[in-house]
Biopython code that builds the backbone (N, CA, C, O; Angstrom):
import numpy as np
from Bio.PDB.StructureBuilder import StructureBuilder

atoms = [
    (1, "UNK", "N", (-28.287, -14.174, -5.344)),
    (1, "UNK", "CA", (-27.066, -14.195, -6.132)),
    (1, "UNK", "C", (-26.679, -12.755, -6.493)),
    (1, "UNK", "O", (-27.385, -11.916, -7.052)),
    (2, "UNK", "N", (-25.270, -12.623, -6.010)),
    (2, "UNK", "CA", (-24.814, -10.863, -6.613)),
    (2, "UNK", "C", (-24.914, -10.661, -8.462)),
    (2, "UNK", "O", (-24.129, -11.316, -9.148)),
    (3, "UNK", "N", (-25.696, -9.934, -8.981)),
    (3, "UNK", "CA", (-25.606, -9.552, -10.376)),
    (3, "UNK", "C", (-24.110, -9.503, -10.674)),
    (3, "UNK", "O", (-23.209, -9.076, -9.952)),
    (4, "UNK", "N", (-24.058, -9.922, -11.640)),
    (4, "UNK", "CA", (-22.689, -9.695, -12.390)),
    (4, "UNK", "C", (-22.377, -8.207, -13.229)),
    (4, "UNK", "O", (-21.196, -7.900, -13.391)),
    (5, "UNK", "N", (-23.420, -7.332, -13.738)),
    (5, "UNK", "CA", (-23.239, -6.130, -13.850)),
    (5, "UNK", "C", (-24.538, -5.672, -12.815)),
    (5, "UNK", "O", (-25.470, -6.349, -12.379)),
    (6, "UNK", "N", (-24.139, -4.037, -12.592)),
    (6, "UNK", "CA", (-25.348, -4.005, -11.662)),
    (6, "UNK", "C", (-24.635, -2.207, -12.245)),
    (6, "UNK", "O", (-23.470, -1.846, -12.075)),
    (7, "UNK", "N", (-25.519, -1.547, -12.779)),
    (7, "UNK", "CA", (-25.545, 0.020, -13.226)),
    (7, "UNK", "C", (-26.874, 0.610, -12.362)),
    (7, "UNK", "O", (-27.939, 0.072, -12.060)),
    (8, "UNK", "N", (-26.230, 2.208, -12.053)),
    (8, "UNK", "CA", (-27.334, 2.644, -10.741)),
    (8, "UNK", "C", (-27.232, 4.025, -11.664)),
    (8, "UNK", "O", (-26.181, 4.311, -12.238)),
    (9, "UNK", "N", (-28.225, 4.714, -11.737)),
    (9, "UNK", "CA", (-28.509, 6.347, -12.258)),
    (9, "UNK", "C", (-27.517, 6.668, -13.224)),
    (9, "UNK", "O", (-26.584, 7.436, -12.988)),
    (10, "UNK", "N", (-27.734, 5.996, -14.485)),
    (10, "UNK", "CA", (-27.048, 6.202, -15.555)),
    (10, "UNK", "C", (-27.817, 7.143, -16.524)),
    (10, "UNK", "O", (-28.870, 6.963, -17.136)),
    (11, "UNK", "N", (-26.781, 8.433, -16.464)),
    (11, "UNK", "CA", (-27.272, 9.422, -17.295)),
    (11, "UNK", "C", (-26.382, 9.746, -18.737)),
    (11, "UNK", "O", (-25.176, 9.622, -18.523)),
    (12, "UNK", "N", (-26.694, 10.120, -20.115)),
    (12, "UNK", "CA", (-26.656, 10.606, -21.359)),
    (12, "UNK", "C", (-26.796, 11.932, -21.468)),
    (12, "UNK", "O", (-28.004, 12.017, -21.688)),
    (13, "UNK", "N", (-26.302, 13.225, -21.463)),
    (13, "UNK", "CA", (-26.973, 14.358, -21.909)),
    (13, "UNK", "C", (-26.355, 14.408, -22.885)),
    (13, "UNK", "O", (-25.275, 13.817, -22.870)),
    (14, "UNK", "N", (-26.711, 15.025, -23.962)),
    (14, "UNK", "CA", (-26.229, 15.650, -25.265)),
    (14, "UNK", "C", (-26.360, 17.390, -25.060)),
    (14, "UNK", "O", (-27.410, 17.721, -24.509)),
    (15, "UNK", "N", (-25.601, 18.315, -25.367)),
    (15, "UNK", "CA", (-25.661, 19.896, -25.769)),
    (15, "UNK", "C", (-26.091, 19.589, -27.047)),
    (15, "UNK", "O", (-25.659, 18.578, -27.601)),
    (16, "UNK", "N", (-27.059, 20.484, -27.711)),
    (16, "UNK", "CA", (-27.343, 20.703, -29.045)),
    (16, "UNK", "C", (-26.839, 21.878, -29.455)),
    (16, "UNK", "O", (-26.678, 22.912, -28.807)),
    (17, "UNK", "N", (-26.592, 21.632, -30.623)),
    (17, "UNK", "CA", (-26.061, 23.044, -31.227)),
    (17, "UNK", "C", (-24.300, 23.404, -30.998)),
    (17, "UNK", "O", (-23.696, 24.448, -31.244)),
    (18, "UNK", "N", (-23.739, 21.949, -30.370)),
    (18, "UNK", "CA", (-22.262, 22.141, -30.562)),
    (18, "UNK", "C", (-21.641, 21.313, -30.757)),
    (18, "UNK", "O", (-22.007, 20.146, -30.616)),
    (19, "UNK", "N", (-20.669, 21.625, -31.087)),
    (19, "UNK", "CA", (-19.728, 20.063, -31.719)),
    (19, "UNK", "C", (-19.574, 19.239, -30.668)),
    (19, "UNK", "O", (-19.439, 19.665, -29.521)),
    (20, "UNK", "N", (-19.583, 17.990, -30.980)),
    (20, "UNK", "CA", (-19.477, 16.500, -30.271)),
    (20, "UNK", "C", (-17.929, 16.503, -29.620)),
    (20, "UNK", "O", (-17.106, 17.403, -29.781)),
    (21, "UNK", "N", (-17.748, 15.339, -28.889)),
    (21, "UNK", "CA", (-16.771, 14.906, -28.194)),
    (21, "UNK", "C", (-15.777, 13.751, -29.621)),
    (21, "UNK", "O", (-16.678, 13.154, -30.210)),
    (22, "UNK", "N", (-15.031, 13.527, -29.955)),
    (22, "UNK", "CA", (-14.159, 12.634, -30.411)),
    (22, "UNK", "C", (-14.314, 11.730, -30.019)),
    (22, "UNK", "O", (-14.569, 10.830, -30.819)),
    (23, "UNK", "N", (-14.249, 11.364, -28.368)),
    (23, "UNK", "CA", (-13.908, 9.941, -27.952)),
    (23, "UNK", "C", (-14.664, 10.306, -26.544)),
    (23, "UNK", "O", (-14.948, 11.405, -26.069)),
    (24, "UNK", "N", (-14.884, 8.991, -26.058)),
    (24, "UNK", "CA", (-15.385, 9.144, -24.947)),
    (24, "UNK", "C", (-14.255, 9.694, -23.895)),
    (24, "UNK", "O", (-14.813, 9.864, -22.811)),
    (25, "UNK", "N", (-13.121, 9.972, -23.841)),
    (25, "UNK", "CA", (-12.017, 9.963, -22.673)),
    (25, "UNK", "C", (-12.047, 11.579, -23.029)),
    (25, "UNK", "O", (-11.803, 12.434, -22.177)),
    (26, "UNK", "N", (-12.340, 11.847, -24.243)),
    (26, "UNK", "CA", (-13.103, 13.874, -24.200)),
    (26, "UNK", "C", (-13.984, 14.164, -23.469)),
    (26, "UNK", "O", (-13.891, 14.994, -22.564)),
    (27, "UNK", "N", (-14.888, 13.575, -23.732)),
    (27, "UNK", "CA", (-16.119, 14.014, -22.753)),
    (27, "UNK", "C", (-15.768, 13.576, -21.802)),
    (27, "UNK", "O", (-15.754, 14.413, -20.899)),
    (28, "UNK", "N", (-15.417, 12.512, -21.488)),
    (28, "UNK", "CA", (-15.096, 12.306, -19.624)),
    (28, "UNK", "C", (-14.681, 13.674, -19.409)),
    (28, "UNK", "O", (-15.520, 14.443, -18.940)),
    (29, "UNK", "N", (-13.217, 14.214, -19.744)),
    (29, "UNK", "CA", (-12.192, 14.773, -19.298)),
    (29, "UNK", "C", (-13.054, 16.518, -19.180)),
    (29, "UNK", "O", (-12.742, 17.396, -18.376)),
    (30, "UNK", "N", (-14.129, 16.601, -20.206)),
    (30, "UNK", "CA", (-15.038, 17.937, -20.081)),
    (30, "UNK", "C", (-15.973, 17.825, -18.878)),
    (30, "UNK", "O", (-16.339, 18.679, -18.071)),
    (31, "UNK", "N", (-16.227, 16.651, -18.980)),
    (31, "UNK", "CA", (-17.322, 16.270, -17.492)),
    (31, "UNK", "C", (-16.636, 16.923, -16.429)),
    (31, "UNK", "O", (-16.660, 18.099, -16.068)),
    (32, "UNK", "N", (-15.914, 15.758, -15.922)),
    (32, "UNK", "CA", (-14.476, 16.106, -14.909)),
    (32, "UNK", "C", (-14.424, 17.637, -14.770)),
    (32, "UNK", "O", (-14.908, 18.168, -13.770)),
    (33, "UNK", "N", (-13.883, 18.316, -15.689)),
    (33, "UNK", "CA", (-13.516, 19.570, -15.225)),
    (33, "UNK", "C", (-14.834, 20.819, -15.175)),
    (33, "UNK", "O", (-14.533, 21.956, -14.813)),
    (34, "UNK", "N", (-16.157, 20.514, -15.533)),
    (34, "UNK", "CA", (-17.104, 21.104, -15.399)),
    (34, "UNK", "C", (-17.861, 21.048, -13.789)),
    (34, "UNK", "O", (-18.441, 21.872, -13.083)),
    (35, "UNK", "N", (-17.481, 19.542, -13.662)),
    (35, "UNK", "CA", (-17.783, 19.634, -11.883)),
    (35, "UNK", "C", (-17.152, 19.772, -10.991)),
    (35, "UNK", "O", (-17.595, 19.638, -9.850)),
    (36, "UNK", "N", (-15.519, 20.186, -11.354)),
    (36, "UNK", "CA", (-14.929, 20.377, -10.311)),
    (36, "UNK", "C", (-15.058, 21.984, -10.302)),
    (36, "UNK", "O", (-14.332, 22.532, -9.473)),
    (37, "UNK", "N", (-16.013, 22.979, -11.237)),
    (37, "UNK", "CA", (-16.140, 23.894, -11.334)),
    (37, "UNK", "C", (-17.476, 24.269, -10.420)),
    (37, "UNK", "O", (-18.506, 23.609, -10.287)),
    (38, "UNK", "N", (-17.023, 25.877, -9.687)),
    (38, "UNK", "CA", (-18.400, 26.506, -8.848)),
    (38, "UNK", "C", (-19.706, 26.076, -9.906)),
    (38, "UNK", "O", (-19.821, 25.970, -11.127)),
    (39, "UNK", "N", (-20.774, 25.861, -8.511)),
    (39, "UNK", "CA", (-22.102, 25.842, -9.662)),
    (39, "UNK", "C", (-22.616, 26.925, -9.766)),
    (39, "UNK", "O", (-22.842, 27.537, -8.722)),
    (40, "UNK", "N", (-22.994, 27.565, -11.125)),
    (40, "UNK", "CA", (-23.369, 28.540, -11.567)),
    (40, "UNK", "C", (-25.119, 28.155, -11.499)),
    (40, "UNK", "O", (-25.471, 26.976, -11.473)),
    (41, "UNK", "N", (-26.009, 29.149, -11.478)),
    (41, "UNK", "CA", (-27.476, 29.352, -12.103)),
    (41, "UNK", "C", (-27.276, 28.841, -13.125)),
    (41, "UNK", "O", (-26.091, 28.668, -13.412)),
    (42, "UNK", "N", (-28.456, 28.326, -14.224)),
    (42, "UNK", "CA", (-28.860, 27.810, -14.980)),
    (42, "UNK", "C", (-29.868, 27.964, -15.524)),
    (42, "UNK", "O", (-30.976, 27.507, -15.242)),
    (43, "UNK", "N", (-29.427, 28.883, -16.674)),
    (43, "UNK", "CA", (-30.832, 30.003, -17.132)),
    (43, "UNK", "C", (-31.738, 29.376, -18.129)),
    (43, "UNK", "O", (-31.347, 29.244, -19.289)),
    (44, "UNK", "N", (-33.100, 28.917, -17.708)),
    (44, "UNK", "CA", (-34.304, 28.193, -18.459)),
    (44, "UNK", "C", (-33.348, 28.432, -20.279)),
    (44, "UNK", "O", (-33.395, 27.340, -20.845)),
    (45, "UNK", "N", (-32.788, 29.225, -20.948)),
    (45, "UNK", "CA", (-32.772, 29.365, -22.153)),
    (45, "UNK", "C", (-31.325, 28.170, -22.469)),
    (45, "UNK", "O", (-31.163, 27.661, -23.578)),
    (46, "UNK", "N", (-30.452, 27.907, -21.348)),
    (46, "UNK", "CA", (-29.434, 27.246, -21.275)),
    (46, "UNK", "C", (-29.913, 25.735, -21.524)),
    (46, "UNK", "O", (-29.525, 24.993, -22.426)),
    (47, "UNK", "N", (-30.978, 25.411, -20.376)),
    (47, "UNK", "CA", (-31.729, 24.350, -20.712)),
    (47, "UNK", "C", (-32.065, 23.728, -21.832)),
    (47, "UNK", "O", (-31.920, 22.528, -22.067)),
    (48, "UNK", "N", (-32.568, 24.641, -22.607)),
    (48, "UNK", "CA", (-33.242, 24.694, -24.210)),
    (48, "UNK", "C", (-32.206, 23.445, -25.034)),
    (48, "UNK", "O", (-32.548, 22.445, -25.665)),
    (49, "UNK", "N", (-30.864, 23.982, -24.724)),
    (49, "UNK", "CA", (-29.556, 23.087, -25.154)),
    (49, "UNK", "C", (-29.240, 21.997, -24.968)),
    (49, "UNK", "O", (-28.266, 21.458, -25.493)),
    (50, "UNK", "N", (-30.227, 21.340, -23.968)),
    (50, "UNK", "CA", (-29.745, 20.049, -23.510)),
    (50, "UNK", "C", (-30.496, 18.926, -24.103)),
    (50, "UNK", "O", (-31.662, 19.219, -24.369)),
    (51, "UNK", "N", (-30.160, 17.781, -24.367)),
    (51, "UNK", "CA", (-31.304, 16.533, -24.764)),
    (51, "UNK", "C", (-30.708, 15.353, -23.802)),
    (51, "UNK", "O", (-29.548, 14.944, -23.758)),
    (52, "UNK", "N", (-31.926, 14.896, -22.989)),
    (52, "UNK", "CA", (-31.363, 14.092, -22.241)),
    (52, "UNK", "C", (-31.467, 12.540, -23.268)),
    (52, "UNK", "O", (-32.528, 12.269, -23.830)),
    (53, "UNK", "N", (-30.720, 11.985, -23.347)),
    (53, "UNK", "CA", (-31.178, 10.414, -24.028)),
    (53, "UNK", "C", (-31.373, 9.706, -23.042)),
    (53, "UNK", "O", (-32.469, 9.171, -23.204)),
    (54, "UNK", "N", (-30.843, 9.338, -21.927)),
    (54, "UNK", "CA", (-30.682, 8.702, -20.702)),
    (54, "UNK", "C", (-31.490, 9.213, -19.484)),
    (54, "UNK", "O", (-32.545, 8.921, -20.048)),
    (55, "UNK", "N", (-31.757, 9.536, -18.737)),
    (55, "UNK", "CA", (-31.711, 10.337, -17.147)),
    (55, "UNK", "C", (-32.042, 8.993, -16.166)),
    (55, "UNK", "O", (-32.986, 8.291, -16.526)),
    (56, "UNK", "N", (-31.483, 8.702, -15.241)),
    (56, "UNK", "CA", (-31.388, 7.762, -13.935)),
    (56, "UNK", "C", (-31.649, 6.462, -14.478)),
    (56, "UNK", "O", (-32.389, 5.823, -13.730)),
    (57, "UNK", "N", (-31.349, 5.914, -15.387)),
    (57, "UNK", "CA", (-31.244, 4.596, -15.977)),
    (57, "UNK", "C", (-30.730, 3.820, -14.642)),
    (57, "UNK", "O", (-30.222, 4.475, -13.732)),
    (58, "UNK", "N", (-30.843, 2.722, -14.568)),
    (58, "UNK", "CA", (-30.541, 1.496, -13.469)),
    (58, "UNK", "C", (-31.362, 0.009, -13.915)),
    (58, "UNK", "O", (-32.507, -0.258, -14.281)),
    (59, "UNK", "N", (-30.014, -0.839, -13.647)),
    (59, "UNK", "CA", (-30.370, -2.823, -14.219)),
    (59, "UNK", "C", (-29.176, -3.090, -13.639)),
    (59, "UNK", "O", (-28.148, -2.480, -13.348)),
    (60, "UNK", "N", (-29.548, -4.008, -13.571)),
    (60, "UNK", "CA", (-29.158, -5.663, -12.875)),
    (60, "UNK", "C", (-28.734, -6.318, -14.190)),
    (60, "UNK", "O", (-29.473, -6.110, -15.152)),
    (61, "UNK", "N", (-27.474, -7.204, -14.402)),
    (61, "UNK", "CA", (-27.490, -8.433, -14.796)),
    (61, "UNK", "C", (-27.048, -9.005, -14.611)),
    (61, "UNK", "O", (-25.841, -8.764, -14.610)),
    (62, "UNK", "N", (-27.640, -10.819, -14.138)),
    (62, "UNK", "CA", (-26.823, -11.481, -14.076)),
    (62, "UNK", "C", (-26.463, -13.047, -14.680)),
    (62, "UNK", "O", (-27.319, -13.711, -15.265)),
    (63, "UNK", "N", (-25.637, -13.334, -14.544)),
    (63, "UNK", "CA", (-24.845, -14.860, -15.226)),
    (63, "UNK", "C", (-25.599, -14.878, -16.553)),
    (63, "UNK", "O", (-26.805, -14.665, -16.427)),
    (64, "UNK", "N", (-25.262, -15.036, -17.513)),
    (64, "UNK", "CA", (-26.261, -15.616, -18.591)),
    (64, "UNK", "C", (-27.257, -14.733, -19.317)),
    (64, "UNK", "O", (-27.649, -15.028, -20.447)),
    (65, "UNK", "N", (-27.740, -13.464, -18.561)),
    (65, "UNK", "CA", (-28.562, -12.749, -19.273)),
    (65, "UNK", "C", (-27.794, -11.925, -20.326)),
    (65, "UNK", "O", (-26.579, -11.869, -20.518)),
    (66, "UNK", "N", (-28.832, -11.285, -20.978)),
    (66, "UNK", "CA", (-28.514, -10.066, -22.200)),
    (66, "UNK", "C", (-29.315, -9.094, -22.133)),
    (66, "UNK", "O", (-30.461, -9.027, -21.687)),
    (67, "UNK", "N", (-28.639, -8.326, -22.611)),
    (67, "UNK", "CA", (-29.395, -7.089, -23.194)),
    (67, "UNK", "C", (-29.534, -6.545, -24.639)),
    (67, "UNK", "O", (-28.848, -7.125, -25.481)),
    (68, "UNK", "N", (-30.259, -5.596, -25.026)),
    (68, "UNK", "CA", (-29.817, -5.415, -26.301)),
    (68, "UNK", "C", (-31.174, -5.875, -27.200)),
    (68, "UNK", "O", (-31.141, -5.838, -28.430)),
]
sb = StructureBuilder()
sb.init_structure("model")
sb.init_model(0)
sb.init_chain("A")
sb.init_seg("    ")
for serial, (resi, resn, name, xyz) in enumerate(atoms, 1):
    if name == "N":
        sb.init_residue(resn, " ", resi, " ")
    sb.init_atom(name, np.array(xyz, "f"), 0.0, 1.0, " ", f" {name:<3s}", serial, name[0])
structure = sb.get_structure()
């Protein structure tokens, strides 16, 4: 039976140390324009900034199940 949701490498990062997004259609729209940007190096101290909550999350659900 095809899952009725089915999520593949679902990632969360947070920056620490800077102000948050408002709404999610902010952060989309910062995402978006950060990858349509050259990739730069990524200096171990840049790292320091990041908190992943998420990294490659993936589930299945289907008919009837829950989560939560």
């Amino acid at each position: 039976m095809k899952p009725l949701i089915e999520v593949e490498n679902l990632s969360k990062c947070y920056r620490t140390g800077e102000r948050g997004f408002r709404s999610l259609r902010d952060s989309f729209q910062y995402w978006w324009g950060q990858s349509l940007k050259k990739e730069t190096k990524i200096e171990e101290a840049d790292l320091k900034r990041f908190f992943w909550a998420l990294k490659d999350i993936s589930f299945r659900l289907q008919a009837g199940e829950a989560i939560g």
